[in-house]
N, C-alpha and C positions, 0 to 999 in steps of 0.2 A: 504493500500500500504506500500512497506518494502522499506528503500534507499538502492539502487543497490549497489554492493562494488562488484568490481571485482577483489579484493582482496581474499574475502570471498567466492569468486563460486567458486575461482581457488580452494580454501583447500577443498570445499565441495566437487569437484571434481573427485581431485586426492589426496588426502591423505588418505594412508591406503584403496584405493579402488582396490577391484578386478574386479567387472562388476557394469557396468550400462546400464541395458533395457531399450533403448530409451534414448542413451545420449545426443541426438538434442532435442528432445522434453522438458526434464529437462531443459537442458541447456536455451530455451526457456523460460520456466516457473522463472526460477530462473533472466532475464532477463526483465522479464514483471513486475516486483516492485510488484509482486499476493504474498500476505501474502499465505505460502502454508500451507497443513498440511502434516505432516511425522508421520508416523506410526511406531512404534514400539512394538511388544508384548513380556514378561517376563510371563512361566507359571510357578507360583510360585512352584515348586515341590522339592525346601531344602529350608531351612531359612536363607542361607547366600547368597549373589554372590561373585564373588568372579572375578579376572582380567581380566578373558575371557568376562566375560557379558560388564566391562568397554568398549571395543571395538566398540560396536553400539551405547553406552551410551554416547560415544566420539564422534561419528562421527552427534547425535541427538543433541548437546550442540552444534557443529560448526551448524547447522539449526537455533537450538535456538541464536545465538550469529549475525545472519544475519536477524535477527527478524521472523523469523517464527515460526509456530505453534509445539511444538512438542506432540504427540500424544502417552502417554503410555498408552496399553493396559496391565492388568493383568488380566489376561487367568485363574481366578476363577473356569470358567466351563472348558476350555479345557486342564486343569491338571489333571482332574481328567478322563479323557482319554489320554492319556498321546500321547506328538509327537514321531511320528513309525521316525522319522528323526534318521537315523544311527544305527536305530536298526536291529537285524538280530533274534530278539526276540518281541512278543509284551510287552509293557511296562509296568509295575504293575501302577496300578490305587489309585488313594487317595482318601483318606475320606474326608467330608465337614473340620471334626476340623482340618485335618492335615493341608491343603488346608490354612484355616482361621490363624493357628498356622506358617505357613510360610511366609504370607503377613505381618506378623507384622513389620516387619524389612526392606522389602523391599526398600518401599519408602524414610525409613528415609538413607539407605546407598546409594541409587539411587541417592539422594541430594548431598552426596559429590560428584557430576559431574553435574546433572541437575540442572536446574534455578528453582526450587521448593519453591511458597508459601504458608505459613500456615495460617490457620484461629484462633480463639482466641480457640479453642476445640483443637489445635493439628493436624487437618486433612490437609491432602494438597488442595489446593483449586485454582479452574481452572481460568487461565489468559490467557493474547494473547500469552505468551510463553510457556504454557505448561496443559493440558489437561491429566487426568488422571479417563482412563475409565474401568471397569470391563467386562468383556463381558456374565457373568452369569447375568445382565441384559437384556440381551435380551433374552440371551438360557433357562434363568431358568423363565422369566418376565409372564405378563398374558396371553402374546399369546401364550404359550402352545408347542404345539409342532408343530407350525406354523410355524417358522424359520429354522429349522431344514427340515422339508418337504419342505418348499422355495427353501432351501441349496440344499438338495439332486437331485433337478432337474436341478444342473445349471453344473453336472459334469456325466460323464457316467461310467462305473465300467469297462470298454475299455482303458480308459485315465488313473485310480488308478491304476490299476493293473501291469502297465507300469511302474509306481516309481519301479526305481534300489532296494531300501530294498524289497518293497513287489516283485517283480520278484525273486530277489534272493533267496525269502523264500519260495515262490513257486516250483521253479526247483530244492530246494530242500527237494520236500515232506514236507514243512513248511504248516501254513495256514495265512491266514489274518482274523482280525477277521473285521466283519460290522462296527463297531465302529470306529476301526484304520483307516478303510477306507474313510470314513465321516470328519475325523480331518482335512484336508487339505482345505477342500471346507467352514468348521465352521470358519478355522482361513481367507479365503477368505473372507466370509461372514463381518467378523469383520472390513475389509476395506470397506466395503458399509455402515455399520451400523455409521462409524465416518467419511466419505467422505474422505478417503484418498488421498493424492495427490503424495504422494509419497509410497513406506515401506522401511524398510534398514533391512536387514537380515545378519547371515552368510552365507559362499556359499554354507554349506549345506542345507539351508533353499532353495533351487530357486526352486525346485517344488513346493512348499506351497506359495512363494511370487507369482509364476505365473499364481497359481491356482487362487488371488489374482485376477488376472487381466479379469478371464476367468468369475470369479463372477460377481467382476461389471459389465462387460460386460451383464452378463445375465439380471442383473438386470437393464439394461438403464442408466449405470452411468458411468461417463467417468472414464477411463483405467488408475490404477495407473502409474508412475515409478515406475523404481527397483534399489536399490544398496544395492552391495551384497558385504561383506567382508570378508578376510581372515581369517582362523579359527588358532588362538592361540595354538601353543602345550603349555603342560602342562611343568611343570620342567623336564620331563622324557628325555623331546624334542621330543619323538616320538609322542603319542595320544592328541589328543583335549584336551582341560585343562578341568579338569571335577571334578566335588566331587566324582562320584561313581569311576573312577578311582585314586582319592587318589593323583594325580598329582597338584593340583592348590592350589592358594592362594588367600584366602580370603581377602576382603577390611576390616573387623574388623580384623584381622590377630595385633597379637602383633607386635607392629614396628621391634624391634631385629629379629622376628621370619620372618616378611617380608621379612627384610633385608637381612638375613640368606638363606633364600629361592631364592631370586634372585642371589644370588652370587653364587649359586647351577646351577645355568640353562645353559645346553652348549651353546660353544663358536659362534655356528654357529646361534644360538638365538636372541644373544645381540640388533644386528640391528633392527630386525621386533620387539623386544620390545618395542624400541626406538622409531620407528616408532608408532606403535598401540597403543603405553599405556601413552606418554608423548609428550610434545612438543618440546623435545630436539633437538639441531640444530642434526642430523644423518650425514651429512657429519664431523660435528667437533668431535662427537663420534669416528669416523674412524682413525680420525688425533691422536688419543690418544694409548700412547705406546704402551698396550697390554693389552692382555684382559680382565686378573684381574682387571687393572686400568677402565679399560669400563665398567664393570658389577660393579664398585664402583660408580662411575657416574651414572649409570642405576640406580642402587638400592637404591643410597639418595635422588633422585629425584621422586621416586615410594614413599616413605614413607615421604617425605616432603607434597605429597601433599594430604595423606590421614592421616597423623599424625602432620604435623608445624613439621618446619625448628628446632626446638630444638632437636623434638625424634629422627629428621632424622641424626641429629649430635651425638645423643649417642649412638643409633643403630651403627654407624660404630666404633667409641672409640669401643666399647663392641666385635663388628666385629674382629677388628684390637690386640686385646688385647689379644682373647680367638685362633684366627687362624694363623696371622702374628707373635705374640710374645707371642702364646703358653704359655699364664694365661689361671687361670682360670677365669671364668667371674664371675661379682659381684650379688648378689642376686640368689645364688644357691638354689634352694627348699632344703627345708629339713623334712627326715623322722624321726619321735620320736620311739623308739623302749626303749624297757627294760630288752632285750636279748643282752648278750655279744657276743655271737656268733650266725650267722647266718649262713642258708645252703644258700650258693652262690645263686643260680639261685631265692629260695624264697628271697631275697633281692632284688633280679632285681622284682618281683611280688608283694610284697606288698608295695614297693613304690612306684610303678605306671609306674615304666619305659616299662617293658614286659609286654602281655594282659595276657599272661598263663605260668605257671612253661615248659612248649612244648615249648614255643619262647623265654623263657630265657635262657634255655637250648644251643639252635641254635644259638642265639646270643654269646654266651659263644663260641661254639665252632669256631663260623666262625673268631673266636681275631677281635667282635668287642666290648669289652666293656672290659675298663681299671680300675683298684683299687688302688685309689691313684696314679695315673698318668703311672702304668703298667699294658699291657694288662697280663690277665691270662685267659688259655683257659682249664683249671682245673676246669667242670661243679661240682664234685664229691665231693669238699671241701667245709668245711667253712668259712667262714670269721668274724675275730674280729672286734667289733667296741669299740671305744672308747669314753669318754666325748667330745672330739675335734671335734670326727667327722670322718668317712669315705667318700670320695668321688669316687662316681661310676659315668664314662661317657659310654654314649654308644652312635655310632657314633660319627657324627661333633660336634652335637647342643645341646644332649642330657644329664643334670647331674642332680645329685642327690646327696647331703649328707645325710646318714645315721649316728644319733647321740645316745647314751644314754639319756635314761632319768634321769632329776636328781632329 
């Protein structure tokens, strides 16, 4: 049994919530002092997360912090059929090492949010708050291809076929492959296999969370809840925060680089960051004079609590230093070179700032990248460097000294 705090329901509730299926029945559960279990699945498919993923990871810590079970699944086997969720393509598929090579990390940046204990090996190791299950256990275990065949009879190819992606790919001469179609009913399965009492998803997840419900059902086991949250844009402000699109920020993320990034995010952002990623009062945010000043607030408290209160104070020095009073910032990389003159654009390339002499080029001409504190959009020339030093920025965030060697 859990002591009731009806403090603690109210934030499980409604904080950062967009739906709950069966919010009396919850509400119920979370009133019965029943130690619950809450589900959650990560399929490991990069090796970072990054601030979107914090989302559910925040809302499983307020579970855990009301004494409940929280229940992470790492979807070992269902990465490597990857979730058709948003896709309008089927998903490249991964190998065991890549799979094995993305779980490494997982857990341990999972910890800076979850109540995670370790054993004397390093391993995380399961308690009343926290439960941390594979699910290639069961799908890969000695019964075969037994779960899977269980699976497949508890959804009809009437009900898949229905999912908004696979319709969409179908009416347009797309296909769906067997596999992709199986993924929703496997990650169902995954709530029978650890008696979930709850799952938390984003709201793109609610056909797989529901399918969730439609399993246990088949299987004779009582009917999860549901809470589904809102899906994080990336810095863009437009798409989902996501690594393939190149918008999000990572929880290993250099603090400055953090920092930097958050004060990048439009203005229309601010709040549901506030909201989703921190525990900051949001109406006291509002009272604050404008938005720069907001997104400063936002952003010390995003790296305070994945970096301590120090980085989070030099991160803005360094912030304030290089954007407000237009320095430059301290610990500039630096490139060794033995050539007095370089061809412009090969300077932007083999110091790492451009991928190709093609994007140094473009960067050059669009006047974003300045020489010694002037832009030149002269792709054609070269450039002197000296013992001292040349300084090349390109964009906000971006510098590099290029130096003689001596």
């Amino acid at each position: 049994m859990v002591e009731i705090d009806e403090q603690k329901i109210k934030e499980i509730l409604n904080k950062g919530v967009e739906e709950i299926i069966e919010k009396e029945s919850l509400l119920k559960k979370l009133q019965s002092g029943k130690q619950l279990r809450v589900k959650f699945g990560i399929d490991p498919t990069a090796p970072d997360l990054h601030l979107g993923h914090t989302v559910p990871l925040r809302k499983l810590r307020q579970f855990q912090d009301a004494g409940h079970t929280a229940v992470l699944i790492i979807g070992d086997f269902t990465a490597r059929i990857g979730d058709p969720t948003g896709r309008s393509e089927e998903r490249k598929t991964f190998t065991t090492e890549e799979v094995k090579e993305n779980m490494k990390e997982y857990l341990k940046q999972a910890a800076k949010i979850l109540d995670i204990k370790y054993n004397l090996f390093g391993k995380a190791r399961n308690t009343k708050k926290l439960e941390v299950r594979y699910n290639g256990d069961w799908f890969f275990g000695k019964e075969g291809l037994g779960p899977i065949m269980a699976v497949a009879r508890s959804a009809t190819i009437n009900q898949v076929i229905q999912r908004a992606e696979f319709k969409k790919r179908l009416d347009e001469g797309g296909s769906v492959s067997l596999i992709e179609s199986l993924y929703p009913v496997m990650q169902g399965y995954d709530s029978v296999k650890v008696m979930a009492d709850v799952e938390i998803g984003g709201s793109d997840q609610k056909f797989n969370l529901l399918m969730g419900r439609q399993v246990q059902k088949h299987f004779g086991k009582p009917e999860q809840d549901i809470i589904t949250l809102p899906l994080l844009e990336g810095i863009d402000g437009v798409k989902k925060m996501s690594k393939s699109m190149g918008n999000y920020i990572a929880l290993n993320e250099l603090p400055k680089d953090m920092f930097g990034k958050i004060m990048s995010i439009p203005d229309n952002l601010i709040l549901k960051y506030c909201e989703l990623l921190t525990d900051l009062n949001v109406e006291r945010v509002k009272k604050t004079l404008n938005p720069r000043d907001q997104k400063a607030v936002l952003a010390k408290e995003i790296v305070k609590m994945y970096h301590g209160e120090k980085e989070a104070e030099k991160s803005e020095e360094e912030f304030n230093r290089v954007f407000r009073d237009k320095e430059k910032p301290t610990n500039i990389p630096e490139y060794i070179t033995d050539k007095k003159e370089i061809f412009y654009p090969e300077a932007l390339y083999v110091s790492g700032i451009a991928s190709s002499m093609t994007t140094a080029k473009r960067l050059i001409e669009d006047g974003a990248v300045e020489i010694d504190g002037e832009v030149d959009k002269n792709w054609k020339k070269s450039i002197k460097i000296d013992r001292d030093g040349t300084d090349i920025r390109v964009g906000k965030r971006t510098f590099v000294r290029i130096k003689l060697k001596k």
